[in-house]
C-alpha positions in Angstrom: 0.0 0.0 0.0 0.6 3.8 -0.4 2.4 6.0 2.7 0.2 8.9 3.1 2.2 12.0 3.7 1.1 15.7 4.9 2.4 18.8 2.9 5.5 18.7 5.0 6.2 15.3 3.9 5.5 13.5 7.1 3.8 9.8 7.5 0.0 11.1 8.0 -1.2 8.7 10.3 -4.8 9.5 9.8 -4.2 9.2 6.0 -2.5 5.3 7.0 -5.7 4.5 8.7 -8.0 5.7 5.8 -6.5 3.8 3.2 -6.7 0.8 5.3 -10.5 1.4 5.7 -10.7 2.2 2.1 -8.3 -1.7 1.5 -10.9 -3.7 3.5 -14.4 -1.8 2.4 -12.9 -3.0 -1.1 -12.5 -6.7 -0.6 -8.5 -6.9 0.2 -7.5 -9.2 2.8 -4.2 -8.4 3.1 -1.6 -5.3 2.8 1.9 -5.2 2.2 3.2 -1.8 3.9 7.1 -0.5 3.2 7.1 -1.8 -0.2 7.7 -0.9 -3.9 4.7 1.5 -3.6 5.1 2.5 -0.4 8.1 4.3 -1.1 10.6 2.2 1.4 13.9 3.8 0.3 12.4 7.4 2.1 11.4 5.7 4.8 14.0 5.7 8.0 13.8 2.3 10.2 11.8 3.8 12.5 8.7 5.3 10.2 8.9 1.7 8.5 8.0 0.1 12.2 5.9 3.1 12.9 4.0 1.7 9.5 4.0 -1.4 10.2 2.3 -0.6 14.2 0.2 2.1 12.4 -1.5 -0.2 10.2 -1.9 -3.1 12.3 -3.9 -0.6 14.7 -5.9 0.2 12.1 -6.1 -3.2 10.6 -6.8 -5.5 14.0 -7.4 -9.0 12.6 -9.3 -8.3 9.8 -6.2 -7.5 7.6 -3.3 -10.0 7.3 0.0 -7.6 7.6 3.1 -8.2 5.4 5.8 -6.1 6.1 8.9 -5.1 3.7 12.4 -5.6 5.5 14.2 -6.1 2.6 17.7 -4.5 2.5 21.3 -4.8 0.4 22.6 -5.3 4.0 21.5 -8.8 4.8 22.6 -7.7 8.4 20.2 -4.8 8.4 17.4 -6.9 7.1 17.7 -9.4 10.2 17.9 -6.5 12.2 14.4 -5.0 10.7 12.6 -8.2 10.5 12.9 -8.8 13.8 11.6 -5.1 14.3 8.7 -5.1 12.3 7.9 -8.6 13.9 7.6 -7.2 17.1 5.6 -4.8 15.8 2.7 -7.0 14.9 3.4 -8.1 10.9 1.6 -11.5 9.9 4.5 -11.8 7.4 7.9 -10.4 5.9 8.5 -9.6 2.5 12.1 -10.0 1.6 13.2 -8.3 -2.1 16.7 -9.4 -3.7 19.4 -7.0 -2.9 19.5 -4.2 -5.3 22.6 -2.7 -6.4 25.2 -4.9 -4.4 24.6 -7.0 -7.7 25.5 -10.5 -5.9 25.7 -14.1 -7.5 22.4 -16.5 -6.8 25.0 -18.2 -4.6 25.2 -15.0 -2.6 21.6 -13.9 -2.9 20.5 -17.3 -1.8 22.6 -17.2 1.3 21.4 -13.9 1.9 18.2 -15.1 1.8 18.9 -18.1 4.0 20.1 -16.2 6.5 17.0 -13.8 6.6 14.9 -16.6 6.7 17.1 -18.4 9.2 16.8 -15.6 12.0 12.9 -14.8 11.3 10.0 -15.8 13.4 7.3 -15.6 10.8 6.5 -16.2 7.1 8.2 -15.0 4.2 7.4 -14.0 1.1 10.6 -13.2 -1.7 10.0 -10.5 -3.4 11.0 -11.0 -7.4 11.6 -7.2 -9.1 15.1 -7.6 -11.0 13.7 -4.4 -12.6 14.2 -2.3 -9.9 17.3 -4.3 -8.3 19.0 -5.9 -10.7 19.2 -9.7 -9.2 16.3 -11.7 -10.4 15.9 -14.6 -8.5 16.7 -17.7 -10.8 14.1 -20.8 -11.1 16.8 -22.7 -9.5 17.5 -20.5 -6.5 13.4 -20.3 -5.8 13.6 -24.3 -6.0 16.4 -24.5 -3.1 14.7 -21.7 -1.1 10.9 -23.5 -1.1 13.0 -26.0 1.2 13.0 -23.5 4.1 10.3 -23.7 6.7 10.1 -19.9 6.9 9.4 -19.0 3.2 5.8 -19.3 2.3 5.7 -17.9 -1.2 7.0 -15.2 -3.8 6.2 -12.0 -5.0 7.3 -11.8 -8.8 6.7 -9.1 -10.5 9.8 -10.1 -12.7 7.6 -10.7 -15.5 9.1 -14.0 -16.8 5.3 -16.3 -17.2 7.2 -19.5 -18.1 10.0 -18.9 -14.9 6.9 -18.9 -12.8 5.6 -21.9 -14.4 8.4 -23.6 -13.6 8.7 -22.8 -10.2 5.0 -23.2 -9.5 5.3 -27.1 -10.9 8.3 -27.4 -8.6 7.5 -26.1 -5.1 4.6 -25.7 -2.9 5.6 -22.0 -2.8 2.5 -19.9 -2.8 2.9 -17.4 -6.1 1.6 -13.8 -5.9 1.3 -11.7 -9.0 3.4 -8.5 -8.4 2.7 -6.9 -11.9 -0.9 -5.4 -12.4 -0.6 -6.1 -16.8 0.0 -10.1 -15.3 -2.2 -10.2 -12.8 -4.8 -12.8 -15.1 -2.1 -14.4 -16.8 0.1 -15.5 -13.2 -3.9 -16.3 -11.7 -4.5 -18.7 -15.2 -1.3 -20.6 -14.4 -1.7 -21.2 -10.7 -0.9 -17.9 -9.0 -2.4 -17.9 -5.3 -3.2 -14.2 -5.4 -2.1 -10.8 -6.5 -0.2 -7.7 -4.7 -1.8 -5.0 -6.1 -0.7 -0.6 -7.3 -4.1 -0.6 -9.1 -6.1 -2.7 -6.4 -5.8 0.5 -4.2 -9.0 1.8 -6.6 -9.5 -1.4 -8.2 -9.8 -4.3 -5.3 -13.4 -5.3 -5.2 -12.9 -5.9 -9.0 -9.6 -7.7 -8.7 -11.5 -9.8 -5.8 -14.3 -10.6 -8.4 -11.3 -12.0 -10.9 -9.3 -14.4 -8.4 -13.0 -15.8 -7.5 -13.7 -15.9 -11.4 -10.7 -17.8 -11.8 -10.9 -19.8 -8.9 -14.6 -20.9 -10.0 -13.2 -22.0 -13.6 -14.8 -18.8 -15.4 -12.0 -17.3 -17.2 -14.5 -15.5 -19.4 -15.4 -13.3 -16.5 -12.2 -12.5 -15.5 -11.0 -11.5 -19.0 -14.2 -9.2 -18.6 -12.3 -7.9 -15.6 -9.0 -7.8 -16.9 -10.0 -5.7 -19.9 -12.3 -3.7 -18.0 -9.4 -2.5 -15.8 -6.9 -1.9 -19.2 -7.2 2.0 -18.6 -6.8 2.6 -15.0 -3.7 0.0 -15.1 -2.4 2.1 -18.0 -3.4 4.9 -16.5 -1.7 4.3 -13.0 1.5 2.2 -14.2 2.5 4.2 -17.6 2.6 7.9 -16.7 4.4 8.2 -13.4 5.7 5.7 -11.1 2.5 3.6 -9.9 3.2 5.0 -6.2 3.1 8.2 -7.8 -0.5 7.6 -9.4 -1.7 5.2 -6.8 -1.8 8.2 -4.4 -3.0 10.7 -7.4 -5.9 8.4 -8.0 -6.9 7.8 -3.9 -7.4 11.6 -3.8 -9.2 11.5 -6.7 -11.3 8.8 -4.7 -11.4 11.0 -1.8 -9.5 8.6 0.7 -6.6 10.8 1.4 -6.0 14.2 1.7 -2.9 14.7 0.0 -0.6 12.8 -3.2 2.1 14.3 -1.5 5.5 11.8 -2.4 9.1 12.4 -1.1 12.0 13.0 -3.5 13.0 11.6 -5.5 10.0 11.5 -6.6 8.3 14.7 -7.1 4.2 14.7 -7.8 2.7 13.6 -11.4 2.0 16.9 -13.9 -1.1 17.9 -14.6 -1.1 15.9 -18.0 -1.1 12.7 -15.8 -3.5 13.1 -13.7 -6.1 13.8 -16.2 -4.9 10.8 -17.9 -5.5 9.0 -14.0 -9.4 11.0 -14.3 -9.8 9.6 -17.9 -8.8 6.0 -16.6 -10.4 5.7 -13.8 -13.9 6.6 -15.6 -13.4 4.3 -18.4 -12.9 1.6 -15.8 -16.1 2.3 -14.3 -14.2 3.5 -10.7 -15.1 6.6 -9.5 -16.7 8.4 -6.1 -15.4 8.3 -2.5 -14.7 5.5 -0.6 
């Protein structure tokens, strides 16, 4: 999910708890928090715990909590796994380390040692986009050996990687891209993780029944429905960018306000996020 941010650039706490209102009125069941879209790198340690107890508060039991710990310093990522533990997360999501650049032999002892120190599930998190280590087929197949790690988030893109993996493992298999998200569900996927589910959930809740029910006609209805808010969101600025562009729209925060790097969307874009959302048939407050 997004970080809400005041004016000033501070976590708006109120803001946390609205979107988390708006998650579960929409048919999410759970939220990953310091993530991709949540803009993790600007966060210090302590506002990603803060996230993590902010949204479990909100949350209670009726949202499953994954947390990001992720870090190139495997050290670090011990350190904030068993931080955000004691903060309440259901789970940890662990991404590759970005620009260390290591071997699989490296990024799956990494990994191992993550998983060997944690106390609660894990979910890998699969963006070679953004870091620059994808996680190989074979490194996924020695890692579903571990107790700890329940599943991956790939939003690596690669549909017959996952395949393989999927036929492999028991890992449970997430769709982390929104232009996949009926493709990886076709082939096996357990669920998706979601930019455009922040305005789109109920309807991506209606496609993982679809598909779960056999009806892949109605989830292709879905799928193409939602063409123009996923192009809308994830092809002008970054989708955290948009996400939080499109929940004001929605009237569920206050404020798009995003902290540099990343400076707000231009005006161009969020027209383009108005046009979307209306061909997609989403539109009015929360």
């Amino acid at each position: 999910m997004v970080t809400p941010m005041t004016p000033d650039g501070a976590v708006d706490a109120q803001g946390v708890a609205a979107v988390v209102e708006h998650l579960i009125a929409t048919g999410h069941d759970g939220v990953v928090v310091n993530g991709t879209t949540g803009e993790s790198p600007t966060l210090s340690s302590a506002e990603s715990i803060a996230m993590v107890e902010t949204v479990k508060r909100a949350a209670g039991d009726r949202l499953a909590v994954t947390a990001g710990v992720g870090s190139n310093n495997t050290a670090h990522a011990i350190e904030m796994a068993a931080a955000a533990t004691r903060a309440g997360a259901d789970a940890l999501l662990v991404v590759s380390p970005y620009y260390n650049k290591p071997t699989q032999a490296g990024l799956l002892a990494h990994t191992r040692a993550i998983a060997d120190a944690a106390k609660l599930p894990i979910l890998l998190y699969d963006i070679p986009g953004r870091t620059a280590t994808p996680f190989a087929v074979e490194t996924l197949i020695a890692l579903a050996d571990h107790d700890r790690i329940l599943g991956v988030k790939d939003a690596k893109g690669d549909l017959w990687a996952a395949s393989e993996v999927m036929a492999a493992t028991d890992l449970l298999w997430y769709s982390g891209a929104d232009e996949h998200n009926l493709a990886h569900l076709a082939q096996g996927a357990h669920g998706i993780v979601s930019v455009v589910g922040h305005v789109a959930g109920r309807d991506y809740a209606d496609m993982i029944a679809a598909v779960d029910a056999g009806d892949l006609a109605t989830a292709r209805e879905i799928h193409h429905r939602l063409i123009p808010v996923t192009n809308a969101l994830m092809s002008t600025s970054q989708g955290a960018i948009m996400a939080k562009a499109a929940l004001v729209e929605l009237g569920v925060i206050s404020h798009a306000t995003v902290r540099l790097p990343y400076v707000e969307g231009p005006a161009e874009h969020l027209e383009i996020v108005r046009a979307g959302l209306a061909a997609s048939g989403i539109g009015g407050a929360a």
